[in-house]
C-alpha positions as CSV (number, residue, x, y, z in Angstrom):
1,X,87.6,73.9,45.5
2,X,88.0,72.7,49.4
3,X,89.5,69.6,50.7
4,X,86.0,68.5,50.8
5,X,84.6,69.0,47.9
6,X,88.1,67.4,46.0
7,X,87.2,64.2,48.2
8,X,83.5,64.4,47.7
9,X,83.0,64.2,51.2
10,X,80.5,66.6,53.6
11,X,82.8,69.8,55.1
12,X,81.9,68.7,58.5
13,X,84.8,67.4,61.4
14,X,83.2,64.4,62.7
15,X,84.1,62.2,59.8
16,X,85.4,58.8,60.1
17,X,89.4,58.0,57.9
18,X,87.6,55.2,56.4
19,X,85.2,58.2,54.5
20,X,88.4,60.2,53.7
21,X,90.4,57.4,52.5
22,X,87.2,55.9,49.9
23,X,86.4,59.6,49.0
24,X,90.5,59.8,48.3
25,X,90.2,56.4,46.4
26,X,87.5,57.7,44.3
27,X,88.9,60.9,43.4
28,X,92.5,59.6,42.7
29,X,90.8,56.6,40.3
30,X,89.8,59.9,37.7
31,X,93.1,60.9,37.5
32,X,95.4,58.1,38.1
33,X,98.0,57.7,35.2
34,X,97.1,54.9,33.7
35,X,94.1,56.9,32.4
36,X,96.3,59.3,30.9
37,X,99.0,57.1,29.5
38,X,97.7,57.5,25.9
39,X,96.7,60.9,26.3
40,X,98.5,63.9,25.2
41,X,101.8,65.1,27.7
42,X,99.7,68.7,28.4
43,X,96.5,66.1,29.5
44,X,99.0,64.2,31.5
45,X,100.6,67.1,33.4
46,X,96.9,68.6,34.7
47,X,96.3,65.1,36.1
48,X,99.5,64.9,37.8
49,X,98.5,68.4,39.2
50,X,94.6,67.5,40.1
51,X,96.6,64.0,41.6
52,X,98.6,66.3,43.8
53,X,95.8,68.6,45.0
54,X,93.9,65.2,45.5
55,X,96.7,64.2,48.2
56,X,97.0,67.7,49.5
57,X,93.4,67.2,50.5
58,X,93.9,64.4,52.0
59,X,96.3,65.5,54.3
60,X,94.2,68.2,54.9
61,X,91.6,66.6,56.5
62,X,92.7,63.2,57.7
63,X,94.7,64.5,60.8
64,X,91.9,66.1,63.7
65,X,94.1,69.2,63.9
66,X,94.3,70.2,60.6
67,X,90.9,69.0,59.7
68,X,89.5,71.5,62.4
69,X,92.5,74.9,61.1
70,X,90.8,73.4,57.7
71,X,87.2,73.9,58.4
72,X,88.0,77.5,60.8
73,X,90.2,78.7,57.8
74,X,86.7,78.0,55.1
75,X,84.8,79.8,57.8
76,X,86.9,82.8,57.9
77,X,88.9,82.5,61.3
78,X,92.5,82.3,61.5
79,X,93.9,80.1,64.0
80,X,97.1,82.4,64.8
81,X,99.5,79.8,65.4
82,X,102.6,81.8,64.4
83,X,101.2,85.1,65.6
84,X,98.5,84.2,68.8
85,X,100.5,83.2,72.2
86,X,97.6,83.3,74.5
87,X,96.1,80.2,76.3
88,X,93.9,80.0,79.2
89,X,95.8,80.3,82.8
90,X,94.4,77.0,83.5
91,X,95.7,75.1,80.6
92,X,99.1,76.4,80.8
93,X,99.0,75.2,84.3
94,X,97.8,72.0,83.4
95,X,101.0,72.0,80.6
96,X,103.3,72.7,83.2
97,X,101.7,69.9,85.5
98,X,102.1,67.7,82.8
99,X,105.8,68.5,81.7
100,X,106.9,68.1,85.3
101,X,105.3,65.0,85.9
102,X,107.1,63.8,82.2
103,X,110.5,65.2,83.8
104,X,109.6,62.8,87.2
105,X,108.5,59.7,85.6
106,X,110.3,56.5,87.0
107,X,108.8,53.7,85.4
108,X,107.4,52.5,82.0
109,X,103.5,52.3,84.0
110,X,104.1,55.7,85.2
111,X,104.9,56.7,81.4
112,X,101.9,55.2,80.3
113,X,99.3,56.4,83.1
114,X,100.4,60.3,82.0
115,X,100.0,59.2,78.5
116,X,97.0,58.0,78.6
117,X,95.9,61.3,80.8
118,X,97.2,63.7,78.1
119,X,94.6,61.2,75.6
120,X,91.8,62.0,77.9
121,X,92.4,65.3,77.6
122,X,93.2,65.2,73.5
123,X,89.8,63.4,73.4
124,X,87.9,66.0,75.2
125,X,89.1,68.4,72.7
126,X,88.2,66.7,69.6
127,X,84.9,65.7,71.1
128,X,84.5,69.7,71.8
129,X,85.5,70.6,68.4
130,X,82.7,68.4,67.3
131,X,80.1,69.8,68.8
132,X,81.2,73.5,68.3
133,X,82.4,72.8,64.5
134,X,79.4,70.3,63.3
135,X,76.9,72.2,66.0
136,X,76.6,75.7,67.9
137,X,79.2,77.1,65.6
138,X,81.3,79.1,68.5
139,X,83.9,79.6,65.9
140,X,86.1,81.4,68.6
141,X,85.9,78.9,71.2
142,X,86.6,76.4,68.7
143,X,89.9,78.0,67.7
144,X,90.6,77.8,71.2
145,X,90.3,74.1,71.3
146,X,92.0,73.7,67.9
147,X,95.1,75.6,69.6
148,X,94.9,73.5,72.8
149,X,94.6,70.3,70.4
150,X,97.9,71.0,68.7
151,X,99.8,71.9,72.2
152,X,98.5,68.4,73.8
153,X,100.0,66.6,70.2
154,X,103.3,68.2,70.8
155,X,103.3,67.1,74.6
156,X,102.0,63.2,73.4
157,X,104.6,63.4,71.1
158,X,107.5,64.6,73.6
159,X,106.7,62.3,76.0
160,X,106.3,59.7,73.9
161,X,109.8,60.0,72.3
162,X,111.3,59.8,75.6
163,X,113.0,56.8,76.7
């Protein structure tokens, strides 16, 4: 059973957390303990396991990044994030560009004009990975943008951390 289906919701990326948190809701609700409490231990135990794939799927689809590796994984395309090191010549420069201008910053508005850059670009993804993943199905240029998603998270994050 997908992440989906568990969460009764449409296998599609553009959906909204409010839809993935009621579709979590209503699934949890079935097997939430107080249900079980009279119920045999063996009874008890699968609902503690259907309550953990429950959250599993969850996680699975709430976060943009692993919502799209989610979807390309059901479609049959690995993402190759442990074994894939290619990216565009153009993104890696605009990484670099990025990363340098992190190293440079001298004040908190400089900080928060390259943040809010690096957003422009994370939303340009996602709204890429909507089109290709819930449209023209170009499942290999959508594992591109999936790949490019996660490296633009890790630079947010980095840059974000610093003081």
């Amino acid at each position: 059973m997908t992440p989906f289906a568990l969460l009764g919701l449409p296998a599609r990326f553009a959906i909204e957390s409010e839809e993935i948190e009621e579709g979590w809701r209503r699934a949890i609700a079935m097997v939430h303990p107080d249900r079980f409490a009279s119920r045999p231990a063996a009874e008890r135990r699968v609902a503690e396991q259907w309550a953990g794939r429950i959250n599993e799927a969850k996680e699975a689809i709430e976060n943009p990044i692993s919502r799209a590796v989610t979807l390309l994984k059901l479609r049959g395309v690995d993402v190759g994030t442990e074994t894939d090191t290619k990216m565009d010549m153009q993104f890696l420069m605009q990484q670099m560009q990025w990363r340098e201008a992190a190293e440079s910053l001298v004040s908190a508005q400089a900080k928060q004009a390259l943040l809010e850059e690096i957003c422009s670009a994370r939303a340009d993804e996602v709204r890429l990975l909507t089109d290709v993943l819930d449209g023209n199905g170009d499942l290999a240029q959508a594992r591109q943008a999936v790949r490019r998603l996660m490296f633009i998270e890790k630079i947010y994050r980095d840059i974000d951390r610093e003081q």
